[in-house]
N, C-alpha and C positions, 0 to 999 in steps of 0.2 A: 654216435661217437666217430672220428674221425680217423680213417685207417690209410695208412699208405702202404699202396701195392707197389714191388716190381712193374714194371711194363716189359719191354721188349731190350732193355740194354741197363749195364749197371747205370747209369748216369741220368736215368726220365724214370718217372713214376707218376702214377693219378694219385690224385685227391679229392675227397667229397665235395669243397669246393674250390675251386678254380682258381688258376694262375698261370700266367705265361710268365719266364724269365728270359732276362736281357740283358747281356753284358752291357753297363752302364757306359757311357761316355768319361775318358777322364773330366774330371771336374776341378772348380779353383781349388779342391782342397788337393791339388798334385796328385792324386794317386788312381795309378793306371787303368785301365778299364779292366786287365787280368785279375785287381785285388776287389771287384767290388761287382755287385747285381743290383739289379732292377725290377722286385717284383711288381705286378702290374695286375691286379685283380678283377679279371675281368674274364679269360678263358677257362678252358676246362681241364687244362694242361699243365704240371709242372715240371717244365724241361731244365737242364743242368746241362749245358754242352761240355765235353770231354778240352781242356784246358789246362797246358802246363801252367804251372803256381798257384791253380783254384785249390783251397780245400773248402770245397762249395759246400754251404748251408744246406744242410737236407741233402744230400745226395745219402743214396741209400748206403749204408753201413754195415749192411748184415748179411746172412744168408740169403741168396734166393727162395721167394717163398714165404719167406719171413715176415709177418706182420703185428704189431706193437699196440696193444688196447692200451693206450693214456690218455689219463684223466687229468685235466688243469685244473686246479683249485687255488686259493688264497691260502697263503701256510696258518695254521693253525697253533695254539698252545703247546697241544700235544705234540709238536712236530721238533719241538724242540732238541729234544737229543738226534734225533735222524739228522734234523739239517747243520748242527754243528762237527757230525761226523763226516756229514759230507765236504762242509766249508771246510775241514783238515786235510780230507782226502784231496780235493781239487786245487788245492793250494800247494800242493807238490806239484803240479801241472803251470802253476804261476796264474790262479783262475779263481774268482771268489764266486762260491756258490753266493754267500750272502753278502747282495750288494749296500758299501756302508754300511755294514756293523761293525761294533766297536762291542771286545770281549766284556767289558764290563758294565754295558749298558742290560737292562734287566728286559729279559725275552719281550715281555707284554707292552714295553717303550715302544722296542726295537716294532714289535706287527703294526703296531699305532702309528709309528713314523711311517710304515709303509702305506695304509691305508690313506696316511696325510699322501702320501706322492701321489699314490696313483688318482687323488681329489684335483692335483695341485696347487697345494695349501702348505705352506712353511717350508718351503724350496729353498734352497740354497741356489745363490747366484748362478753355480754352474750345473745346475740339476735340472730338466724338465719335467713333466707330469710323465709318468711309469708307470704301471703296472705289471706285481710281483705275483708270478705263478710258482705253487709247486706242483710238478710233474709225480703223477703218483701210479703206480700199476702194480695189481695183485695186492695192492693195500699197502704196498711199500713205498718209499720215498727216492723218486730214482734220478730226479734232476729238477733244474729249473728252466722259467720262461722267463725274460723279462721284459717288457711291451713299452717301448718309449712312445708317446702318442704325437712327438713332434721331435725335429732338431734341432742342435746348436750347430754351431760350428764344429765342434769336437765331434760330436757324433755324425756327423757328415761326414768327415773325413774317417773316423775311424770305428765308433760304435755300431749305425746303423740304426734301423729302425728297433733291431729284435735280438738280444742277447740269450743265449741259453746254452746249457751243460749238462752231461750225464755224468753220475758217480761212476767211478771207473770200476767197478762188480757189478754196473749195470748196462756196460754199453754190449755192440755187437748182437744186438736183440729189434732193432729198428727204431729205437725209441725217440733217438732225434729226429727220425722222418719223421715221427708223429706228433714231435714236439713241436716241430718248426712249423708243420700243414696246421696243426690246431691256433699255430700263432698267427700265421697269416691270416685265420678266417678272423681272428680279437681283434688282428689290428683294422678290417676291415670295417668291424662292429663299431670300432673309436672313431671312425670318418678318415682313416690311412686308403688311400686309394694307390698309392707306390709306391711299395718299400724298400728301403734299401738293407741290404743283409753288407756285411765287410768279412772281411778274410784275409788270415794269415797265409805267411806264405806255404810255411810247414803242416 
């Protein structure tokens, strides 16, 4: 399982498997190298430099010391009530745990449509092939991953390779360091060899 340790300053931590980061070059999609990274999987390092307007993917979150066991998995039947508490809870943040669902479509459609994505089979024009993790530890349901295996336009500019969140009674534990390291090693597993992560400003 994949653990992210502190290292030597809040902003770099190791990973089981490797990665150097780069602030990205602006690109056509306009948007400045401050709001956007480069991961690049191939070192043994994953550095986060200290940058006004980053609130960098993976930078550690937590206590010093602090290290986060999460488990990725495919959401399940049973996960049902957990991740629609979460998709209420995260949607006061302005953030969909659960990407494209629609309340009244019935749980067992909605895993199928995911499974269809991450195949990519029955895409919608603006949708690429994805893969939907739930992030799970101590048997609980504490966030998600979401693994685009290629971009569009949109996602160039503003999604990224790697979406994810933690329910807000779960963060402050490390859990998106562990979220994001376990995501980079998937997307490496899909043939992603440089990911882009994006970032708000706040």
């Amino acid at each position: 399982m994949t653990r992210a340790a502190p290292e030597t300053s809040g902003s770099a931590f190791l990973l089981d498997r490797a990665a150097a980061v780069l602030p990205a070059p602006a690109s056509a999609s306009g948007l400045p190298s401050s709001h956007r990274l480069t991961v690049r999987l191939t070192g043994v390092r994953l550095r986060l430099p200290e940058r006004k307007g980053w609130r960098a993917a993976g930078r550690v979150d937590t206590m010093a010391g602090m290290a986060s066991e999460i488990r990725l998995r495919p959401l399940r039947r049973q996960d049902e009530d957990a991740a629609l508490a979460a998709q209420e809870a995260l949607a006061r943040d302005g953030f969909d745990f659960l990407i494209d669902y629609f309340p009244a479509e019935p749980w067992k459609t909605y895993l199928g449509r995911m499974r269809d994505q991450s195949r990519g089979l029955n895409l919608a024009a603006d949708r690429v092939p994805a893969t939907f993790f739930a992030a799970c530890a101590d048997n609980a349901l504490v966030g998600r991953v979401s693994i685009r295996h290629e971009l569009n336009d949109y996602l160039a500019a503003y999604g990224g390779h790697i979406g994810y969140g933690v329910a807000p009674e779960h963060r402050r534990r490390g859990h998106a360091t562990a979220m994001l390291g376990q995501g980079l090693i998937v997307a490496r597993s899909l043939g992603v060899d440089s990911v882009l992560v994006t970032c708000d400003d706040d």
